[in-house]
C-alpha positions as CSV (number, residue, x, y, z in Angstrom):
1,X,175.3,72.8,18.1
2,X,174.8,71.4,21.4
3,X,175.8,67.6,21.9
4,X,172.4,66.9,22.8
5,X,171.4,68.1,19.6
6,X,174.0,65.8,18.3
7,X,173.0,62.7,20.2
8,X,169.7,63.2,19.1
9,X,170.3,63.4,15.5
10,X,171.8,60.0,15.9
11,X,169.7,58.1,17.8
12,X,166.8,59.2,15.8
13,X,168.7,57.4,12.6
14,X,169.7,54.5,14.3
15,X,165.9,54.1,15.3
16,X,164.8,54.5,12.2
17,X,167.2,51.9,10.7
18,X,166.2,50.0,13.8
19,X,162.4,50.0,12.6
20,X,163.6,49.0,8.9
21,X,165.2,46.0,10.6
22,X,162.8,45.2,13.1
23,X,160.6,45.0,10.0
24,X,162.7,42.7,8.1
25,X,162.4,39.9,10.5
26,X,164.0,41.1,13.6
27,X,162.1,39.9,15.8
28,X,162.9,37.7,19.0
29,X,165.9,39.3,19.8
30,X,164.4,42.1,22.3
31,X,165.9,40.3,25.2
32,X,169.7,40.3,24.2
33,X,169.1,44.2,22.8
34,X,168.3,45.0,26.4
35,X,170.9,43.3,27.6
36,X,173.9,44.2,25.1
37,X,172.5,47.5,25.7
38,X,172.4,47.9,29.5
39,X,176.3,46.4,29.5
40,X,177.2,48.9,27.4
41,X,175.9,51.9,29.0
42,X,177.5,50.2,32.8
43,X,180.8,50.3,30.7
44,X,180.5,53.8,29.3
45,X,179.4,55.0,33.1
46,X,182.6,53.8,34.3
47,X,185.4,54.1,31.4
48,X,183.9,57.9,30.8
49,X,184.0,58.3,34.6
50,X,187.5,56.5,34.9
51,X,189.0,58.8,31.5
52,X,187.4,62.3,32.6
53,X,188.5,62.0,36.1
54,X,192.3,61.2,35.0
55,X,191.6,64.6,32.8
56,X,191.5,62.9,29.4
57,X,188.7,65.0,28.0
58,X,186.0,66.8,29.5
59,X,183.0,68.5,27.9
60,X,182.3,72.7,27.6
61,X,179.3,73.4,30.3
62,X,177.6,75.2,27.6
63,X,177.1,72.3,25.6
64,X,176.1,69.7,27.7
65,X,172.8,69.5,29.8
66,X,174.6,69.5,32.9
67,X,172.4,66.3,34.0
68,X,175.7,64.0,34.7
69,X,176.2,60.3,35.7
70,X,178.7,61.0,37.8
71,X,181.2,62.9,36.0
72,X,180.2,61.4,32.5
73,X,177.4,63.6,30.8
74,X,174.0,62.1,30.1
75,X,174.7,62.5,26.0
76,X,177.3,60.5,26.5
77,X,175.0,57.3,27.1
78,X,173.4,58.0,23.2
79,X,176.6,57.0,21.4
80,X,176.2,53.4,22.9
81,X,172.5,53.4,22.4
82,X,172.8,54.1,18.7
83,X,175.6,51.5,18.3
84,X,173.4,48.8,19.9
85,X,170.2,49.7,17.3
86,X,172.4,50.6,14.5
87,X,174.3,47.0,14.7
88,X,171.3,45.0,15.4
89,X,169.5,46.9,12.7
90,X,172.2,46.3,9.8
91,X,172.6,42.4,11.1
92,X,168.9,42.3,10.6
93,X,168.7,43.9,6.9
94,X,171.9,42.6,6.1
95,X,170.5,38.8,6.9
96,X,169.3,36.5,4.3
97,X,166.2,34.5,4.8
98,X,167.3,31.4,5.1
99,X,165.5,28.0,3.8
100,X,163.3,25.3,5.5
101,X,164.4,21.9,5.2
């Protein structure tokens, strides 16, 4: 299995659960999604660039893309993706409607 198989298998969930919570009353929040999620994918471009240039860990060529962000492969910017639907998903189903005074 390649990792972009693997990335794709979670980001499909968490956009599922993401629709479920969206659905639930999720709504108004687009702006700090985008935001939460672009910080997060800055960070994981530099810390993965930082860690596989000091030779950490590094990724097989054959089961990678090869499309890079410098040294960081592209499937590497899924994992914080799915984190930032999963969360906002669960928050969202996990929320209780709350009463008007």
């Amino acid at each position: 299995m390649t990792y972009l198989a693997l990335c794709a298998g979670f980001v499909a969930l968490a956009a599922a659960v993401a629709v479920a919570g969206r659905r639930r009353g999720g709504h108004g929040h687009t702006s700090a999604l985008l935001a939460t999620a672009v910080v997060l994918v800055v960070l994981t471009a530099v810390f993965d660039n930082l860690m596989i240039a000091a030779g950490l860990f590094d990724y097989a060529d054959a089961q990678i893309s090869g499309a890079r962000i410098g040294r960081a492969p592209v499937e590497d910017f899924a994992y914080p993706l799915a984190g930032v639907l999963l969360l906002t998903a669960v928050w969202n189903l996990l929320d209780r409607p709350r009463e008007r005074p």
